[in-house]
C-alpha positions in Angstrom: 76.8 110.6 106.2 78.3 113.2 108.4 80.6 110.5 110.2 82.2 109.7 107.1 85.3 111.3 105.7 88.1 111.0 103.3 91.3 112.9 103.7 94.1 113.5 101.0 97.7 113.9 103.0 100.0 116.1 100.3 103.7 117.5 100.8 101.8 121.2 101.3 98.9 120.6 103.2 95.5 118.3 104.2 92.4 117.9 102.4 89.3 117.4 104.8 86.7 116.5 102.1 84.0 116.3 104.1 84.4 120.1 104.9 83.3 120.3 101.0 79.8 122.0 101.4 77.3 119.5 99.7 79.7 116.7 98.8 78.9 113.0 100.8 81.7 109.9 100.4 79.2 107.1 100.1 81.7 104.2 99.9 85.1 102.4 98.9 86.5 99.5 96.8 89.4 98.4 96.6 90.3 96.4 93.7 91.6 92.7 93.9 96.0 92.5 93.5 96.7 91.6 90.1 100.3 89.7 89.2 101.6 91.4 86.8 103.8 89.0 85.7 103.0 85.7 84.2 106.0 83.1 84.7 108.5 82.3 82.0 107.6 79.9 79.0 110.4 77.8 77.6 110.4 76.4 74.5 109.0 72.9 74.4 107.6 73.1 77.4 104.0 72.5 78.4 103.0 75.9 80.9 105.4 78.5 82.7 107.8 78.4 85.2 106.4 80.0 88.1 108.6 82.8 89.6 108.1 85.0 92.7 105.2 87.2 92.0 105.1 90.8 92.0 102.3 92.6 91.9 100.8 96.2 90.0 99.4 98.6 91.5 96.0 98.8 93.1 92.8 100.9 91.9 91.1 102.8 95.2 87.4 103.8 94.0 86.2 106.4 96.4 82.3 107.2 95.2 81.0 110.0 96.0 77.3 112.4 95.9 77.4 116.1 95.0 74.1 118.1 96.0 74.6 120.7 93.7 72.2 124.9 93.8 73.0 125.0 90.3 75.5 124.8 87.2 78.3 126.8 87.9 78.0 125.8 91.4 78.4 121.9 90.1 81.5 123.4 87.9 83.4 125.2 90.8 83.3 122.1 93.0 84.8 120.1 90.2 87.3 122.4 89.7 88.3 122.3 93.6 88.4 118.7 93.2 90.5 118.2 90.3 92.9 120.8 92.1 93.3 118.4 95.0 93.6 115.7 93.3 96.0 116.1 90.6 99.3 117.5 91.8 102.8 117.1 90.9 103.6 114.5 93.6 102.4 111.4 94.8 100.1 112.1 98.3 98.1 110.1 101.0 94.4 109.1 100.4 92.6 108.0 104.0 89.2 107.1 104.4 86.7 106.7 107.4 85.5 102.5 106.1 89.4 101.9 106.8 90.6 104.6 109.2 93.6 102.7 110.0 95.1 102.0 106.7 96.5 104.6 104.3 96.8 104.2 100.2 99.5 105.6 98.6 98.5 107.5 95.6 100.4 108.6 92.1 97.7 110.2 90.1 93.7 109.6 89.8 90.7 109.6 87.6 87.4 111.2 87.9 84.1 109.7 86.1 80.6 111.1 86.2 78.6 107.8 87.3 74.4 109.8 87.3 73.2 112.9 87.0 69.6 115.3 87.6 69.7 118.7 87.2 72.3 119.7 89.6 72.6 116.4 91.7 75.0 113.6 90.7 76.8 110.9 91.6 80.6 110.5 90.9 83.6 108.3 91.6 87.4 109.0 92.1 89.8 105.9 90.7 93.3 106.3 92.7 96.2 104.5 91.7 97.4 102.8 94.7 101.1 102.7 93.4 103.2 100.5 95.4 100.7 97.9 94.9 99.7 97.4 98.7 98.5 100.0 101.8 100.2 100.3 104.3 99.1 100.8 108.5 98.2 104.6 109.3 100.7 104.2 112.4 103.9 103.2 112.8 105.3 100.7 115.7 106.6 103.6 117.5 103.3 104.7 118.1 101.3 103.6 121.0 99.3 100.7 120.1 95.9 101.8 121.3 92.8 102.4 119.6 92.6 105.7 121.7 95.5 106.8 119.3 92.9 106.8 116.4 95.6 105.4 114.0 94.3 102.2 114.8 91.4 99.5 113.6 90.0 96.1 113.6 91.1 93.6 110.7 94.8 94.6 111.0 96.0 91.1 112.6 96.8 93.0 115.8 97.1 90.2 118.8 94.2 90.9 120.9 95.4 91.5 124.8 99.4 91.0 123.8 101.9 93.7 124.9 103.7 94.7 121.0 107.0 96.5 122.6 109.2 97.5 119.7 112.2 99.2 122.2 114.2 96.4 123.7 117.4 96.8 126.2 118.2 92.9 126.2 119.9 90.5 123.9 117.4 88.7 123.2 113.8 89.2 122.3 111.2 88.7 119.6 109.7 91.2 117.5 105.9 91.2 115.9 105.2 92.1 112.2 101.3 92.5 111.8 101.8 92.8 108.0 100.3 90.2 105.4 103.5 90.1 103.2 107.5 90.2 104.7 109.1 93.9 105.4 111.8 93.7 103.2 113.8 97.2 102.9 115.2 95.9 99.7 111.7 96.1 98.2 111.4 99.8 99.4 109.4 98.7 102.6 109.8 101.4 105.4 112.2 99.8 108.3 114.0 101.9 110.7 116.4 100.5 113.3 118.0 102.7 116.0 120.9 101.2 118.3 122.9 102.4 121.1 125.5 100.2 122.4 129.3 99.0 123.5 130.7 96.4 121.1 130.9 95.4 117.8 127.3 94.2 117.7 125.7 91.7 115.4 122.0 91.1 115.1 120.4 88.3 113.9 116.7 87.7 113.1 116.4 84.0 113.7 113.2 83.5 111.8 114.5 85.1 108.7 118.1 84.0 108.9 119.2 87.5 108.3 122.5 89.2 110.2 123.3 92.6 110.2 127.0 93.4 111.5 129.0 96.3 112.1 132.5 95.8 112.5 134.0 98.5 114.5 133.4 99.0 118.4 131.0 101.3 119.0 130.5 103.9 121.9 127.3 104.0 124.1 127.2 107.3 122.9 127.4 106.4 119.4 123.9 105.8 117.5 123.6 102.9 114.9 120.9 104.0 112.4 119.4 101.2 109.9 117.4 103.1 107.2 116.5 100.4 104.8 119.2 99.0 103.7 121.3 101.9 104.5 123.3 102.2 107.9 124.9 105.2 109.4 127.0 106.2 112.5 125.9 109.3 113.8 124.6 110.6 111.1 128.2 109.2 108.7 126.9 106.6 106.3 129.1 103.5 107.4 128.1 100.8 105.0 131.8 100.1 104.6 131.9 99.4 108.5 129.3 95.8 107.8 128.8 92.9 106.8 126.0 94.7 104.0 123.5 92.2 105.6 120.1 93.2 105.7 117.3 92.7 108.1 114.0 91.8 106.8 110.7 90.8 109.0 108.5 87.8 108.3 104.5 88.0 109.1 103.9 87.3 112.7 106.7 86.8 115.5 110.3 87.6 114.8 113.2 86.4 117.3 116.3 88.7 117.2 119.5 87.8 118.9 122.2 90.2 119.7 125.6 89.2 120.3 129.1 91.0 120.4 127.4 94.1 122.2 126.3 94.9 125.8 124.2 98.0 126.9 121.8 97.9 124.6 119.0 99.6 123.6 117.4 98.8 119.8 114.1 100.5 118.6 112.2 99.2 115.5 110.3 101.6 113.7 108.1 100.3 110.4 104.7 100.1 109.0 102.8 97.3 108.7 101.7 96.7 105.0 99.2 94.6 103.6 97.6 93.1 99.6 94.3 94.5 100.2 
């Protein structure tokens, strides 16, 4: 039980639970996705009509055993516990059964499952608030599993270079995730461009063009956050089109026109139901 951990990421610091003298993870659900709407009814009318799903939030149950000396000992551990767990602000909950995803957690609840005498067995519920987890790395860093931010099961192409830093017009641009990154749905998407021109890009797959309309310098930077665009550093929404770029599941092929010396990084997550 050594080899198994669980981590809570806050804004102040890092939980290592396993350091916890006497307290073993033992396993990890993760609840099915639940719609959490239901259609619209109409008068008259046999059933719903369907709309696009959206989904609530996801229960994490982390279960855990606590080898107690006695009473007060059982108490102060609790208390430790409680104080990790329930802070002001959401944090990041990691676990060794799915090292290379990370849930992202709002608030928690803990429940006594079995007890004897100073042993028992307990389980932490985390609400998993954006409703899906998200990769442990980003695409910026090295896809390798010697970067331990990596795993099995995360639809990575097995023995295909992923290059997410591109110098030519044209290229194509992989998006591991389940669901599409969509900015507009708070999904993390960062694009950073240097370039001459005016320069327009267009993810073919998606149909989506993002345009900004004044001639830049190559040593001007273009900075996509979301759905937000600066220039060096100015917010310049005014400057496009107010497209947004969005990535489907799987390959993504971008063209670049009305710019030349390029070079475009993408920087995201991959995110996934379950």
């Amino acid at each position: 039980m050594t080899d198994k951990w669980v981590h809570i990421d806050r804004t102040d610091r890092t939980f290592y639970l396993e350091n916890i003298q006497g307290l073993y993870f033992l396993d990890q659900t993760l609840e099915d996705p639940t719609v959490s709407n239901a259609g619209i009814q109409l008068q008259g009318v046999d059933g719903l009509l369907p709309i696009k799903n959206t989904y609530a939030p996801l229960a994490l149950k982390l279960r855990f055993f606590y080898e107690g000396k006695d009473v007060a000992d059982n108490q102060l551990m609790m208390k430790d516990l409680r104080n990790i767990f329930h802070c002001e602000e959401p944090y990041i909950v990691r676990h060794s059964e799915m090292p290379g995803l990370r849930y992202l957690v709002s608030n928690c609840l803990i429940e006594q499952e079995a007890q004897s005498l100073y042993d028992y067995v307990f389980t932490i519920t985390c609400n998993v608030y954006k409703g899906y987890t998200e990769s442990f790395g980003t695409t910026l860093n090295p896809l390798t599993f010697e970067e331990e931010k990596w795993q099995v099961g995360l639809d990575l192409p097995v023995g295909e270079d992923l290059p997410y830093v591109f110098t030519s017009k044209s290229f194509k641009v992989y998006n591991a995730s389940s669901i599409k990154v969509n900015p507009v749905l708070r999904h993390q998407l960062e694009v950073a461009m240097t370039c001459e021109g005016t320069p327009r890009i267009t993810n073919r797959t998606t149909s989506d063009t993002f345009e900004y309309k004044k001639s830049l310098k190559k040593a001007d930077t273009l900075y996509i956050q979301g759905v937000y665009p600066f220039v060096n550093n100015q917010h310049a929404g005014v400057n496009t089109n107010h497209g947004v770029i969005t990535l489907a599941p799987g390959w993504n092929e971008f063209e670049i026109t009305g710019a030349d010396n390029i070079n475009i990084a993408f920087n995201f997550r991959f995110i996934y139901r379950g």
